[in-house]
Steps between C-alpha positions, in 0.01 A plus 500: 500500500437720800891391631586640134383828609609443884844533317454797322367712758773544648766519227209837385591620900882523434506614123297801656735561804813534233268771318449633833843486585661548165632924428677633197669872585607675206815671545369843581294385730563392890288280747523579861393180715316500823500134705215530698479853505904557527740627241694196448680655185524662134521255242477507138501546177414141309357232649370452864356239768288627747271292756156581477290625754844563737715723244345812327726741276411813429667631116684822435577647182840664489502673203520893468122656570384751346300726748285788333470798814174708483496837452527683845383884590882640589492819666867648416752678771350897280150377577415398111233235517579176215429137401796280476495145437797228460628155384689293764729147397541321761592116588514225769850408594367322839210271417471375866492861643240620241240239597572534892574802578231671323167393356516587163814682400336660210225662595741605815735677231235693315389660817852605608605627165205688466537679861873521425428674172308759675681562792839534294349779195360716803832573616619650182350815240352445206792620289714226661242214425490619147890523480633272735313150407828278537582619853078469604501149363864405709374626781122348467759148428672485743217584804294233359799232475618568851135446656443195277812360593305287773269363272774332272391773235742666295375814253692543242382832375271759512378713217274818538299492143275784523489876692192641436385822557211766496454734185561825673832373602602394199409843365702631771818266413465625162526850559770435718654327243461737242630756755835328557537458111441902441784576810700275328485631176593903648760348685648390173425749308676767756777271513559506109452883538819493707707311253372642257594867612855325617601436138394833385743662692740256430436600076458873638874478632595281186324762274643835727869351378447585143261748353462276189350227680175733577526652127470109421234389692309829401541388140418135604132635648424665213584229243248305748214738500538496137442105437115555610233603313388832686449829380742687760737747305874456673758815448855354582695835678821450635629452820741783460343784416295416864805569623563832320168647626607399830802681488296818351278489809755444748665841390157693450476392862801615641494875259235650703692459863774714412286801356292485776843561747597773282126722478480426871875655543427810241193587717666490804748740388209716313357507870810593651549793244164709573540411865813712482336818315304520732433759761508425934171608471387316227461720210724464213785772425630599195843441393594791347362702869723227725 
């Protein structure tokens, strides 16, 4: 009985050392294998052999990660004080360069993209980091991908989710919004003015062609004025006895200009007259005695 169990001690021995020895990689997944402390190589996915006790693998997961940045006090280029924070994708393409060259490529990552984030917002205004979120995030890319280039890392994108910022300056944004709108709306308005006034001396020339047209359009204000319910009292007059009164002025005008030549000539000769009946020493002589 005891050569029974002799027997089965050590059939126990190897069915453990195939467990120990026995590794399924799924295929997203990588094992990087170490022979007595050396990379020996990068094997996977399915099923794998390994010696115990002289072969260790460490596993890496090369899917897409999903890397949540915290939010970070950003002091802007026009001295404006904000918290920004940021999602970063990112990936192992290099499994044997992520475990070696640096001792854990994630936490590694968060710290860079977190110091990158800052140091790239404080080199531009606020206006440009509210505006200009495609070119931030291309730029925050592709520092981060070139310095985690040695790691075997790869980021894939980087997304800035929130810009937030103090109450007074967003009152301040708003009035400068609101500003912006109101210079807008007097720039269009003077430039409708100026069309406006261009077609009405294009109708003005249209209307100076034919003295009917104005007659018509006088007509076509009253018949307007008339449609609403107001109690303004319109007397139609026409256009041409305007210009009869204008003609009866024009020539009361001109009448007085000639009589005033004439009374000014009539007392010049007046003057002339007694300065001749008069005496060299200034006393007046009769006719009838010269």
């Amino acid at each position: 009985m005891y050569a029974s169990y002799a027997y089965l001690v050590p059939i126990v021995l190897v069915v453990l050392l195939l467990f120990a020895a026995i590794r399924i990689l799924p295929e997203y997944k990588r094992g990087v294998v170490f022979f007595l402390g050396r990379f020996q190589s990068v094997k996977g996915p399915g099923l794998l052999l390994l010696i115990p006790a002289i072969q260790k693998m460490q596993v890496v997961d090369l899917r897409t990660v999903t890397l949540d940045v915290p939010e970070q006090d950003v002091i802007s280029q026009d001295n404006v004080t904000v918290r920004v924070n940021a999602v970063l994708y990112f990936r192992v393409v290099d499994p044997e360069k992520a475990i070696i060259q640096v001792e854990n490529f994630g936490v590694a990552t968060s710290q860079l993209a977190q110091t990158t984030l800052r140091s790239v917002l404080g080199k531009h205004d606020l206006d440009e980091m509210l505006s200009e979120r495609d070119r931030l995030n291309n730029d925050i890319q592709e520092i981060l991908d070139t310095q985690t280039e040695a790691w075997g890392i790869k980021v894939a994108n980087v997304e800035i989710k929130h810009v937030d910022l103090d109450e007074s300056m967003i009152r301040a944004i708003a009035r400068q919004a609101e500003a912006e709108r109101e210079r807008r709306a007097k720039v269009i308005h003077a430039e409708g003015e100026l069309q406006a006034s261009h077609k009405l001396v294009d109708a003005a020339d249209v209307m100076a062609s034919n003295s009917a047209a104005l007659q018509l359009r006088y007509l076509q204000t009253l018949s307007d004025m008339s449609n609403k319910n107001a109690s303004t009292i319109v007397f139609p007059l026409p256009m041409d006895i305007m210009d009869a009164f204008k003609s009866q002025l024009n020539k009361a005008g001109a009448a007085p200009t000639g009589n005033d030549t004439s009374d000014h000539d009539s007392s010049d000769h007046d003057s002339s007259d007694t300065s001749s009946s008069r005496s060299p020493s200034g006393f007046e002589t009769p006719d009838n005695e010269a």
